[in-house]
N, C-alpha and C positions, 0 to 999 in steps of 0.2 A: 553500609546502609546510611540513606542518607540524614540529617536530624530533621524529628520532628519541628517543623514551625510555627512558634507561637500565633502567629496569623492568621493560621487553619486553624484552629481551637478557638478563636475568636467567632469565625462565623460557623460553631458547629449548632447554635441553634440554627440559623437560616438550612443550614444543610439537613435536620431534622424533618423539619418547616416544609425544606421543598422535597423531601422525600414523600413526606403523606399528602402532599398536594398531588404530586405525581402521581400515587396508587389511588388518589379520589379520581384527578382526570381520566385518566388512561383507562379507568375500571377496574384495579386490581385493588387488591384488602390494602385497606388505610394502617395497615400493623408493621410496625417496622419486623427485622430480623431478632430472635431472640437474642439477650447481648448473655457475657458471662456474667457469673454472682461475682455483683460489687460492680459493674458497669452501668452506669446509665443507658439508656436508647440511644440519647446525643453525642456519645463517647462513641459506641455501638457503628452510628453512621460514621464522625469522625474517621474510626479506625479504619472502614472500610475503603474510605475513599483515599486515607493515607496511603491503604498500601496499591491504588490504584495511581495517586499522582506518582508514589516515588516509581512506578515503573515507566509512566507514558514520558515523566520529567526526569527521567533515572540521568540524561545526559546537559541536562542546564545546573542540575546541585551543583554547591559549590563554587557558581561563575559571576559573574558581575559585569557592569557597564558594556562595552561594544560586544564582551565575549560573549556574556547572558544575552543580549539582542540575537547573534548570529545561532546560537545553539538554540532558542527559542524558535528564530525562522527555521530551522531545517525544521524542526521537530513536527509546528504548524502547518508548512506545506504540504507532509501529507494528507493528501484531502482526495473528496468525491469533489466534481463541481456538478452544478444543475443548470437547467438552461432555465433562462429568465422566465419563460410561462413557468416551470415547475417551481417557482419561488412562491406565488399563489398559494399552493396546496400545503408547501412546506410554514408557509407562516398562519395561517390558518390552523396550526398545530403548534409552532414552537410558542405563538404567544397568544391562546386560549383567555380565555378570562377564567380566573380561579373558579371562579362560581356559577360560571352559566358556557356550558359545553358549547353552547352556537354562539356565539361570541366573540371577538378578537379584541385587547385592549389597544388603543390609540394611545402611540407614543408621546407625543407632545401634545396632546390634550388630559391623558387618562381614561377618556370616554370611550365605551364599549358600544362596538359596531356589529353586525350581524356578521357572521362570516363570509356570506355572499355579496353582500352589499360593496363590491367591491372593484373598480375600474374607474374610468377617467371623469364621469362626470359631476358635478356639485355632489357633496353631500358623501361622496363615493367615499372611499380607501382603498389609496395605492399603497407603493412599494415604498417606502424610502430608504435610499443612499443617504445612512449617515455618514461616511465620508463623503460627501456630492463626487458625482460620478464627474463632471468635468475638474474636480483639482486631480490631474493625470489623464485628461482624458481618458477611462476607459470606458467610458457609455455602460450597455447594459451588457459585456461580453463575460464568456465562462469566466470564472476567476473573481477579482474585485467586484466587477458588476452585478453578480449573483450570490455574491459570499451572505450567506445566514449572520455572516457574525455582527453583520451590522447593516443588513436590513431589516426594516420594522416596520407594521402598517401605520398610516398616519392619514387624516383626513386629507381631501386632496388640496381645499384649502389652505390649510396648513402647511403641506408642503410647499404648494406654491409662494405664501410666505417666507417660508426657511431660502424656498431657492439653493443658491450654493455657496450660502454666507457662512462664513466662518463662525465660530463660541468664543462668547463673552458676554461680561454681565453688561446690564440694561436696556433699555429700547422703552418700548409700549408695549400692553397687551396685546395677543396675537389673538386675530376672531377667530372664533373656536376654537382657542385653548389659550385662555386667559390669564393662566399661571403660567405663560410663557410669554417672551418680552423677544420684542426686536427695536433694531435699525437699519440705517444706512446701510453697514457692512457688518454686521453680527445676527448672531438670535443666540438666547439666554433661555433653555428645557426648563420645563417646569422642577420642581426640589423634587421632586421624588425618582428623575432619574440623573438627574446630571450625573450622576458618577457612573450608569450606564452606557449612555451619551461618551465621555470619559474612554472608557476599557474598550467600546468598540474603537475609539479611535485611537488608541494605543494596538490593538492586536492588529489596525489594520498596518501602521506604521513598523510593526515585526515581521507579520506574515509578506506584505510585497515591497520583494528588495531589489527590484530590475530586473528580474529572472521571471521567468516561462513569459516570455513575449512584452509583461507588462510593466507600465514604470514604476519608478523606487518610490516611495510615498513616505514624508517624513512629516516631522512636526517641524515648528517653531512658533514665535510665541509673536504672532502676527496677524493680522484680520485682514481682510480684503488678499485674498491668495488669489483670488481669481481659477485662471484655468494652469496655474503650476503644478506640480504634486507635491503641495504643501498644504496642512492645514493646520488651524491654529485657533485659540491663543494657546499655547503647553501650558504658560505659568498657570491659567485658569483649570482647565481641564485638570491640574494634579490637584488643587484643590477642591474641585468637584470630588473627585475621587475621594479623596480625603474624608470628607463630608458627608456622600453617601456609598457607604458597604454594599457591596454583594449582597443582594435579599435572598427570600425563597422562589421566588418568580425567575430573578435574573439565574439562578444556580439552574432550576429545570431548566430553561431555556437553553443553557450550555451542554445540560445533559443529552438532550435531545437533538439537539444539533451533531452533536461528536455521537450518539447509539443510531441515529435515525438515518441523515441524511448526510452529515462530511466528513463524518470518520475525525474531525480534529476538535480542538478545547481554545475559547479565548483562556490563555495564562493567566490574566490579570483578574480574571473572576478568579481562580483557584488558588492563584497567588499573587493577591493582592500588592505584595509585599517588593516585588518586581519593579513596580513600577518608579519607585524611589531609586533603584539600584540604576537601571538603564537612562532615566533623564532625573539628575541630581537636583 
């Protein structure tokens, strides 16, 4: 069995957190599971999802650097994929606003958009490719293209700002969404996700390694990538990570994605802890 990791007990409030967030959204009773005497409710969840990671992770325990990378990607490609209309319907649901059911939160703004208000013109909310679809060219096809794990809606402005600039810090404010900074060849997410921002770009850099048709997508610690399959900067993005933990928002998000729609888990949300081990 594998050992408990201090890492998961760190975010077992958020895992509480996004458990009754879940039973508020979804419509089912905001009560967790009764725990045993002498358990808290946050042990309670804790424990439960222990014994769900050691079984979906039952084959990365124990591994480290290229090895934990390779047994990480078998693990994550098994997956549903969607086709890029049903990304729509599926984000519209993975990332709800906590507190207003018609709702979606705006990535690199924070600002809550109506759920339908959403397509190509001003004002609108599209899809965004946090890894930009052109480092590897894969457009919008099954796979990278459409992966939940790191699309998110974002005003369309916004996006158009981001474009397919690489993370790192500083810039200017970005209109509409001004806790967010660009340049030249960067954009800098606002604090409240960088470390989201982060783990999506880590699971994409696990999950596509050359195989089923598409290219290998790596890090390095780089801006201006352009149209390679690279993205970058690492050094910053493990510091983001660092910085900002796995909340309750980003945990349902995952949940939802691996019960609902892809059958798989971003790692680095569930084990934070990964991500030091694969890029030192």
């Amino acid at each position: 069995m594998p050992v408990l990791h201090t890492a998961r007990r760190r975010w077992g409030a958020a895992l509480l957190a996004g458990a009754a967030l879940a039973a508020v959204t979804l419509g089912a009773p905001a009560t967790a599971t009764p725990s045993p005497t002498g358990t808290t409710g946050a042990d309670a969840i804790v424990a439960e999802h222990d014994a769900y990671y050691d079984a979906y992770y039952e084959d990365a325990y124990g591994k480290s650097g290229e090895q934990l990378k390779a047994a990480l990607h078998s693990i994550v490609s098994d997956q549903t994929t969607l086709s890029y209309s049903q990304v729509w319907d599926a984000l519209r649901n993975t990332d709800e606003h906590p507190d207003d059911a018609s709702s979606v939160v705006l990535l690199y703004s924070g600002y809550s958009k109506s759920k339908y208000d959403n397509g190509g013109d001003v004002d609108d909310w599209n899809r965004e490719h946090v890894w930009a679809k052109s480092h590897g060219d894969f457009g919008t096809s099954r796979g990278p293209g459409t992966d939940l794990h790191h699309l998110r809606p974002t005003d369309v402005t916004v996006n158009s700002a981001r474009g397919n600039k690489d993370f790192d810090h500083g810039g200017s404010p970005v209109h509409q969404a001004p806790e967010s900074r660009t340049d030249s060849d960067s954009f800098e997410p606002r604090d409240a996700v960088k470390g989201d921002v982060a783990r999506m770009i880590f699971y994409m850099a696990v999950r596509y390694e050359g195989g089923d048709s598409h290219a290998d997508l790596e890090l390095n610690d780089q801006v201006g990538n352009g149209s390679a399959p690279y993205m970058g900067r690492l050094s910053v993005l493990k510091q983001w990570h660092e910085q900002d933990p796995p909340d309750a928002f980003e945990t349902r998000r995952n949940d939802i994605i691996h019960d609902t729609y892809q059958g798989n888990r971003n790692p680095f949300i569930d084990h934070p802890e990964w991500a030091d081990s694969i890029w030192p």
